[in-house]
C-alpha positions in Angstrom: 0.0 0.0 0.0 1.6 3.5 -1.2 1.6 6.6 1.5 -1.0 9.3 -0.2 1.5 11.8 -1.8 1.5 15.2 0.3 1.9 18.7 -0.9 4.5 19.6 1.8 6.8 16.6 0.3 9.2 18.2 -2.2 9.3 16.9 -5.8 11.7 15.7 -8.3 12.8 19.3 -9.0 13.7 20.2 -5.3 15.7 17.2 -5.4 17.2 17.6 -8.5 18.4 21.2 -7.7 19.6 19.8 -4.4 21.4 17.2 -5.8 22.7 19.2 -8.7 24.1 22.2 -6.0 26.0 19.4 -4.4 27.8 17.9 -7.3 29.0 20.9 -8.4 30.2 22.3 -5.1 32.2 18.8 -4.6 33.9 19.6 -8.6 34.6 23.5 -7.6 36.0 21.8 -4.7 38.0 19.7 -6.2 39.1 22.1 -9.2 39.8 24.9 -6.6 42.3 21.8 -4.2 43.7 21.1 -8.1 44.1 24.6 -8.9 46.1 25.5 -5.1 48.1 22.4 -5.3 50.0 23.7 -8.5 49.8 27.2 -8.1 49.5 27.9 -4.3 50.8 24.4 -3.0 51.4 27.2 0.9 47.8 27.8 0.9 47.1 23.9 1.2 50.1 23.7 3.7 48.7 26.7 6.2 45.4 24.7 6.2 46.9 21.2 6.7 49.2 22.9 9.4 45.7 24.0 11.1 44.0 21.1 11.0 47.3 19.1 12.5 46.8 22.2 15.4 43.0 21.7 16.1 43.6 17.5 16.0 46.4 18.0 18.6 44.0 20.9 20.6 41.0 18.1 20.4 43.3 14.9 21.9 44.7 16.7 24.5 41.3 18.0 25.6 39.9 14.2 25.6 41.3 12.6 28.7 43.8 9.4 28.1 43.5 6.5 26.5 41.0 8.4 24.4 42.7 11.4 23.7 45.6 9.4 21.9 43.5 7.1 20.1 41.5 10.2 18.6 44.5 11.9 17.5 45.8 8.5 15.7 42.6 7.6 14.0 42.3 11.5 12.5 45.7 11.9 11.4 47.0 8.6 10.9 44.0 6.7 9.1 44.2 9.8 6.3 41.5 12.0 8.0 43.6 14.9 7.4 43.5 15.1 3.5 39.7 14.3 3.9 38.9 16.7 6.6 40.7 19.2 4.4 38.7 18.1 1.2 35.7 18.7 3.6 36.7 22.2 5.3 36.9 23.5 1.2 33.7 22.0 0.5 32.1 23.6 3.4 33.5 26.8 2.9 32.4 26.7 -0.8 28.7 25.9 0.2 28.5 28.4 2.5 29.9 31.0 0.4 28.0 29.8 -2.6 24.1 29.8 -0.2 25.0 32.9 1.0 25.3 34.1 -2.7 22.1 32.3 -3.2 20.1 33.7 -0.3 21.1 37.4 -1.1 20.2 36.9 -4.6 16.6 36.0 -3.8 16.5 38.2 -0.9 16.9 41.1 -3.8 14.6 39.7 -6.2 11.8 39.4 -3.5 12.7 43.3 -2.8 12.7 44.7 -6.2 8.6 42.1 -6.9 7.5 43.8 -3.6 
């Protein structure tokens, strides 16, 4: 038996959109990462250098034997390059939404 469709439940467009603005932040992402690694390689080095610095803040604050094993697993299982991956990807979303939100917020100015 199938759930009576609502009209609160978002469509295939919403989705699509949604789906479409997360692909494309994860290829800026990677293009930008691309992009820094042979023309800015010290960009990628400052933000590996910071996330080394908030690892090591974060095990000491985590009383032992589970301060130590955080630390390990983050930086020795290769959740440095992937947390760095993620802080770019992040940082792109929230610049690009912001964009976004401004951008309606002015076109719902100017139709009022």
């Amino acid at each position: 038996m199938r759930a009576a469709p609502t009209p609160t439940r978002p469509g295939f467009r919403y989705h699509l959109k949604v789906q479409g603005f997360r692909t494309l932040t994860v290829l800026l992402s990677w293009a930008l990462i691309a992009f820094a690694f042979y023309q800015r390689p010290e960009y990628l080095t400052t933000m590996q250098r910071a996330i080394q610095r908030l690892i090591e803040w974060a095990g000491d604050a985590v009383p032992s034997p589970w301060g130590p094993r955080m630390e390990f697993m983050l930086r020795e299982i290769g959740g440095v390059i992937w947390l760095q991956i993620t802080v770019v990807i992040l940082a792109l979303r929230v610049a690009l939404s912001s964009l976004a939100a401004l951008w309606r917020f002015a076109r719902w100015k100017d139709a009022a």
